[in-house]
N, C-alpha and C positions, 0 to 999 in steps of 0.2 A: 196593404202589402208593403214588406220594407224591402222594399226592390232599391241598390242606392244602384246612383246613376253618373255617368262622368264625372261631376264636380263632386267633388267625395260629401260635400256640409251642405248641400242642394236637392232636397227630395224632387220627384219629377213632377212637374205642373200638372198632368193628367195623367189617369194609368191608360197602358196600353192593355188591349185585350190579350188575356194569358191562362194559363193553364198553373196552377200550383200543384206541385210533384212533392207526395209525402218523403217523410223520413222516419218509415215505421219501427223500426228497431235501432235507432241512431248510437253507436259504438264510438265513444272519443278516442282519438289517438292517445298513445301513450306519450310519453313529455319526458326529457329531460335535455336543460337547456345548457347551451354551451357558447361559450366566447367566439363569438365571428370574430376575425383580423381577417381585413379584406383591401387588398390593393388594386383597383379597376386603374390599367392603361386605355384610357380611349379619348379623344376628342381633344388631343396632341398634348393630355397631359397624366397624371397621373394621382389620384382620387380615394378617399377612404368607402365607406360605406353610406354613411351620412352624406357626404356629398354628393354620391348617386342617387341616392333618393330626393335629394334637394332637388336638382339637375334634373328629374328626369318624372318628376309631384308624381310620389310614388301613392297609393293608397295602404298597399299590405305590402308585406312580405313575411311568407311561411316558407321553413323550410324542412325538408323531412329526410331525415338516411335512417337505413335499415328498418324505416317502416314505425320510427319515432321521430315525433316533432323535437330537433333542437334550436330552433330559431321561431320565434312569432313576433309580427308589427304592425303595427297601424299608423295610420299619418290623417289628419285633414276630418279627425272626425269619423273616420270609419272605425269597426270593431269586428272583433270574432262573429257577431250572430247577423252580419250583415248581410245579403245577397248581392255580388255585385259581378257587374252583367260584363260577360267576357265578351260579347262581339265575337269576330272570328272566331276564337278560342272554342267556339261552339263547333265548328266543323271538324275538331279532333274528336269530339262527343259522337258527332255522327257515323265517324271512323268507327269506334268502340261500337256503339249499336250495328253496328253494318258486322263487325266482326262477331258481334253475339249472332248474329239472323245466317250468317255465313257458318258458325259452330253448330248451330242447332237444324242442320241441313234443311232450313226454308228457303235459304239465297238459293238461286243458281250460282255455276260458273263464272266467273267476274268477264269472260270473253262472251257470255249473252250480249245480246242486242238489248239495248233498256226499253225497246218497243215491245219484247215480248213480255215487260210487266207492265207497262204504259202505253197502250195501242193508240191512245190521244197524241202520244209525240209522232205520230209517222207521218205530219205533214211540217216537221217543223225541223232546225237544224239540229236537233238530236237522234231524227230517223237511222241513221246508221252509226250511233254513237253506241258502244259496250259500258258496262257497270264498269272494266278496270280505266277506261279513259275517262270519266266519269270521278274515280274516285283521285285519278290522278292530275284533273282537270286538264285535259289532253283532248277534249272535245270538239275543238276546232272550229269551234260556234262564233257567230257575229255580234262579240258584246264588249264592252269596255267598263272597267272595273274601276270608275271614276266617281266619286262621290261630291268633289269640290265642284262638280259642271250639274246645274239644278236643272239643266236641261237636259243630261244626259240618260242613258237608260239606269243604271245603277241608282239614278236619285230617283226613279219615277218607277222603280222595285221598292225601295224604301217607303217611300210614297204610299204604293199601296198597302203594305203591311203597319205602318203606320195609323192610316183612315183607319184602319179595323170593320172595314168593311166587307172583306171576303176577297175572292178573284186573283189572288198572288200565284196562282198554279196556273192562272190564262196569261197572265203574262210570260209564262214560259211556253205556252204552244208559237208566241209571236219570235222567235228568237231563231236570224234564220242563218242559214251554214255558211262559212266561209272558206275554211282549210280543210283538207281530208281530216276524218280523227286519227287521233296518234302520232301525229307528223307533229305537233308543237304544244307549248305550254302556253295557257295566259290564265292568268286570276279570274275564276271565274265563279262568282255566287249563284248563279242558277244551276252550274254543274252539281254541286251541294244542293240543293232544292229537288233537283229530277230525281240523286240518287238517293235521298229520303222516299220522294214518293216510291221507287221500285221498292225500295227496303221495305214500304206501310204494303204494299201490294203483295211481296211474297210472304210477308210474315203476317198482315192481319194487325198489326199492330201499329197506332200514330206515334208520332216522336215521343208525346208524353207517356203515354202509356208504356213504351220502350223503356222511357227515363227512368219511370218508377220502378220498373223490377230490377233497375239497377242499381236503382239509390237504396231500395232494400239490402241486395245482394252485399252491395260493400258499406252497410251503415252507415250511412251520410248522416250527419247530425243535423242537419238544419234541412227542412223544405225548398228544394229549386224553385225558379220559377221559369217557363215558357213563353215566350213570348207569340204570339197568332194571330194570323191577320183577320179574325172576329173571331167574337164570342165562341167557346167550346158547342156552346148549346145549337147554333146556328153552324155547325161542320168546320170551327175555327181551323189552317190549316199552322202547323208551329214556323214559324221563319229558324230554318234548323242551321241556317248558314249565319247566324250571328245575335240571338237573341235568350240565351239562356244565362242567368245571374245564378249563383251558389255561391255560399262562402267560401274565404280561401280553401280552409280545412278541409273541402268538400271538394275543392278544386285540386287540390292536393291525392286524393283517393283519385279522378282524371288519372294523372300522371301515376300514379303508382300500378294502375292496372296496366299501366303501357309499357312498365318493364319487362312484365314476359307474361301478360295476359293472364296472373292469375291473382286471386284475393286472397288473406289467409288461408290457404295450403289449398285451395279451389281453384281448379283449372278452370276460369272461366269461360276467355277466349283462346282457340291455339297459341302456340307458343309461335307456331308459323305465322301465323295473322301479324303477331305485335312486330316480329321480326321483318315480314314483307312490308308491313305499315311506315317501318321506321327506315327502309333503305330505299332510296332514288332506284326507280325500275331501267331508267331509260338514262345515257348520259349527257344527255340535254336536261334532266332533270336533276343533276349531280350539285353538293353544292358550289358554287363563285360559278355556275352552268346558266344561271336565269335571269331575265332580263334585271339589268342594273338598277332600272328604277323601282323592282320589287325587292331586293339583298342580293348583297353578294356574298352575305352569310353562311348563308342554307339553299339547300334543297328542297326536294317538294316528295312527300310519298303517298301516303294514300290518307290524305289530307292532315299530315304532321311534316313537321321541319325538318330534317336532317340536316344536322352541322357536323357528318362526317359520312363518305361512304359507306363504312359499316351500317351503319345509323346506328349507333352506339349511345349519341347524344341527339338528344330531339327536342323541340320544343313545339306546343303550339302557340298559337298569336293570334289576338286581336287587337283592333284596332287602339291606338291612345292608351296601347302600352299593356297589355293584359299577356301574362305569359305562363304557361302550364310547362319548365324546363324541365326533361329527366335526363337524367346521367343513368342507363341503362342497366351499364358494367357494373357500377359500384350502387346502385339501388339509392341514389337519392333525386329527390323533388325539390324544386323550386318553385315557388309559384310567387308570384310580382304583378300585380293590379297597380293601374296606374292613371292620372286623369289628365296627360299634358293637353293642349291644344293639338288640332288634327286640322286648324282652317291654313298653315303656313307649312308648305309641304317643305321646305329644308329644315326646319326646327323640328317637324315628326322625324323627319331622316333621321336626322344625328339622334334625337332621343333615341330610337330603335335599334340603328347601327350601335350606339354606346349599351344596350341592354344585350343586344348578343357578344358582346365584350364580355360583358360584367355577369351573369349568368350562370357560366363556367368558373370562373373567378370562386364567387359566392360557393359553389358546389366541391369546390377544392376546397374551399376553406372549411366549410362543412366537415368533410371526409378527414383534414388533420386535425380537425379540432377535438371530433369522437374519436379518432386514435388517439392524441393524448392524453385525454378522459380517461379511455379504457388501461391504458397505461402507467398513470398518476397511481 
């Protein structure tokens, strides 16, 4: 499998257990390319293009308005037919799948109890958690979303997804309540995990199976891959909070369904969905609203970024730099794969805080670069 992985010129020492998600009728964008002039303020100076990618070891950048690619790049060795694994950026995936199983009236209600699809969590601190705290990770559960602490719960989730041995869904029955739900936000990967499982419960369908009527629906051109804590064959379950690679291209169709939920003139998901998706529900969840050590960027919606009340502008993120950006309003895509280091938590900082700078930047420039195209 050409799963690339962090270091963009480093295959991975061993595969993890995964599911591959075709790409049965795969539809390329259409292309025509245009002059980025891009000026990035951030990080007390002031930057072209090239220099933010230097700054910030970028792997891709795709960019897309009005639903044609005008920007394509590689860095480090990657390329167009690459899979390369977004981390978080998987949780805005699970967003869209939640909003398909919500469209095709299998969800309940988002004010459910998630024990009425997981009667397993009613002894754990999800027993009185709903699908919308859930998606807005407002769960109030007892976990800390630390990866640098190899002793911490976060590393010893990884851990087991990882082994490929099975059991990642027991380690969420041990996860136990701390805050009422709804009363607070924190970063939380098992919230993402529980509301996969309601999702496979009301709909009948696992993450990958999901993936794939997706990847059809909006012709991906290249096969995703899933990542699972074993083998499919043995009831592998998908690690949905951070483990799906796609190429940019592909990563790119993400964000362009989350303009307003539809694909080529297919309403796929409400137009409500994408809308609720992309706006902070609660003003604790508003963006420069959440804790500092997470951004003071963005906001939080139902597992996408808001970097404006409206939520006009969104993005997802995963870790070491992988970003799904959409400019809503005016219909373009960013998408930004990237490999910094993640073991020196002030150099992730500024990498991240300088990519929600630069982001928007890029997207403007976009936007007048096709205007003056179209006007030449």
């Amino acid at each position: 499998m050409a799963v690339r992985q962090p270091e963009p010129t480093v295959e991975p020492q061993r595969a993890w257990a995964h599911a591959e998600v075709p790409a049965p009728v795969p539809r390329p964008w259409q292309e025509a390319a245009v002059p980025l002039r891009v000026t990035i303020a951030g990080a007390g100076r002031t930057m072209d293009l090239d220099e933010f990618h230097a700054r910030t070891a970028s792997t891709a950048l795709v960019v897309v308005a009005g639903g044609v690619i005008v920007h394509e790049r590689y860095f480090g060795g990657a390329g167009p037919r690459d899979r390369l694994l977004g981390y978080s950026a998987t949780k805005s995936v699970l967003a869209l799948l939640t909003g398909l199983a919500a469209a095709s009236g299998a969800l309940p209600g988002l004010d459910t109890p998630v024990t009425r699809l997981v009667p397993e969590l009613a002894g754990s601190g999800y027993a009185a958690v709903t699908l919308r705290q859930l998606l807005t990770m407002t769960s109030g559960t007892d976990w800390s979303e630390d990866y640098r602490d190899p002793a911490g719960p976060a590393s010893r989730l990884l851990a087991t997804w990882r082994a490929g041995t099975g059991g990642m869904r027991d380690e969420l029955l041990a996860i136990p309540p701390a805050e009422p739900p709804g009363t607070r936000f924190a970063y939380c990967t098992p919230d993402s995990l529980v509301l996969d499982w309601a999702r496979e419960r009301a709909t009948g369908q696992s993450f990958q199976a999901a993936l794939a009527g997706l990847w059809a629906a909006i012709g991906a051109e290249r096969p995703a891959v899933a990542g699972l804590d074993q083998a499919a064959a043995g009831g592998g379950v998908a690690m949905a909070g951070g483990a799906l690679a796609a190429t940019a291209r592909d990563w790119a169709r993400i964000g362009s369904l989350q303009i307003d939920g539809s694909w080529a003139g297919s309403q796929m998901i409400g137009r409500g969905w994408a809308d609720a998706s992309s706006r902070p529900e609660r003003a604790f969840l508003a963006p420069g609203r959440l804790p500092a050590v997470i951004t003071t960027h963005a906001g939080f919606g139902y597992h996408w970024w808001p970097l404006d009340a409206a939520g006009e502008r969104v993005t997802a993120d995963g870790m070491r730099g992988q970003f799904v950006y959409v400019d809503r309003r005016r219909r373009v895509v960013v998408v930004k794969t990237s490999a910094w280091p993640h073991e020196d938590p002030w150099q992730d900082r500024q990498c991240r805080d300088l990519c929600y700078l630069a982001l928007p930047a890029i997207a403007d420039a976009a936007v007048a670069a096709t205007r003056t195209t179209l006007e030449a």
